[in-house]
C-alpha positions in Angstrom: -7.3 39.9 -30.9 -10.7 39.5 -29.8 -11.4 41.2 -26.6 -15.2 41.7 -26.4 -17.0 38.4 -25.7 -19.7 38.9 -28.6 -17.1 38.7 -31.3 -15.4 35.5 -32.0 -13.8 33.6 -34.7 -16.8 32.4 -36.2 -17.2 36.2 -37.2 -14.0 35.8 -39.8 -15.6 32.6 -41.0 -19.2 34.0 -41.5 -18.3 36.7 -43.6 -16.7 36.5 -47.2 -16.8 39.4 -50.0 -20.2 39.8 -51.5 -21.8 37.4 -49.2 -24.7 38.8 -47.3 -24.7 38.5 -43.9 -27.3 39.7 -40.7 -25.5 42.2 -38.3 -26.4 43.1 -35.0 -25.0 46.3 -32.6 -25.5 48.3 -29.8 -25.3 52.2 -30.1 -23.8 53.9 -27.4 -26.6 55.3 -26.0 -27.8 51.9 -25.4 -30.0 50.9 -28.2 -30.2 47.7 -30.5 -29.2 48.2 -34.5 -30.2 44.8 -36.7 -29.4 45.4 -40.4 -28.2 43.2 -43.4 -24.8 43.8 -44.5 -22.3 42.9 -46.9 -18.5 42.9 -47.3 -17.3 44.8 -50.9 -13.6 45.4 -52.1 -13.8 49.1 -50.6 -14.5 48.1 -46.8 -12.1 47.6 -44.5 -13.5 44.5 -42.8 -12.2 43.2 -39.7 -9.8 45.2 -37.4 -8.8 47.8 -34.6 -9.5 51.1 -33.9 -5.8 53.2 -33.3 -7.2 55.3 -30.7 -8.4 52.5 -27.9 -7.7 48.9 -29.7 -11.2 48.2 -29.7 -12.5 45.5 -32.7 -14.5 46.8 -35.6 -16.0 45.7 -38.4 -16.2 48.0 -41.5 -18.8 46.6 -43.8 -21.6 47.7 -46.1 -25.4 48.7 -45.0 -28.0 47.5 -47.4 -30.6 48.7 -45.4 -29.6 52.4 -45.1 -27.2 51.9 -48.2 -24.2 53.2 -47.0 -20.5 52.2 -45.3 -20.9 51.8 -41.6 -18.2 50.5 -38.6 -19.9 48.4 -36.0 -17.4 47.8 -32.6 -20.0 46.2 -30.6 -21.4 43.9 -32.9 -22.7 39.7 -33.1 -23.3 38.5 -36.2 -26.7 36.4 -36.6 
């Protein structure tokens, strides 16, 4: 399930519904994203993209206060 090295099971254990957690991602045009996040009943959470199979993570942004998918992403 897991093919990119920075995600890892600890990811599924880290986050739980309303449980704020840090997030950090690369963009693609190379730059670093840190932001607090949180898991609510309207995210997807943890999966794979249908296009390429890649892992995301669907979660909330409470700094920019809005839904946001993450597929190169370490949680802190």
């Amino acid at each position: 399930m897991w093919d990119n090295p920075t995600h890892n099971r600890k990811d599924e254990m880290t986050i739980s519904n309303n449980k704020k957690f840090k997030i950090k991602y690369t963009k693609q045009d190379g730059e670093e994203v840190r932001r607090i996040g949180i898991l609510t009943d309207e995210c997807r959470g943890l999966g794979n993209r249908q296009k390429d199979n890649r892992p995301f993570l669907h979660y909330y942004d409470l700094d920019k206060k809005g839904y946001r998918y993450a597929t190169n992403w370490e949680i802190l």
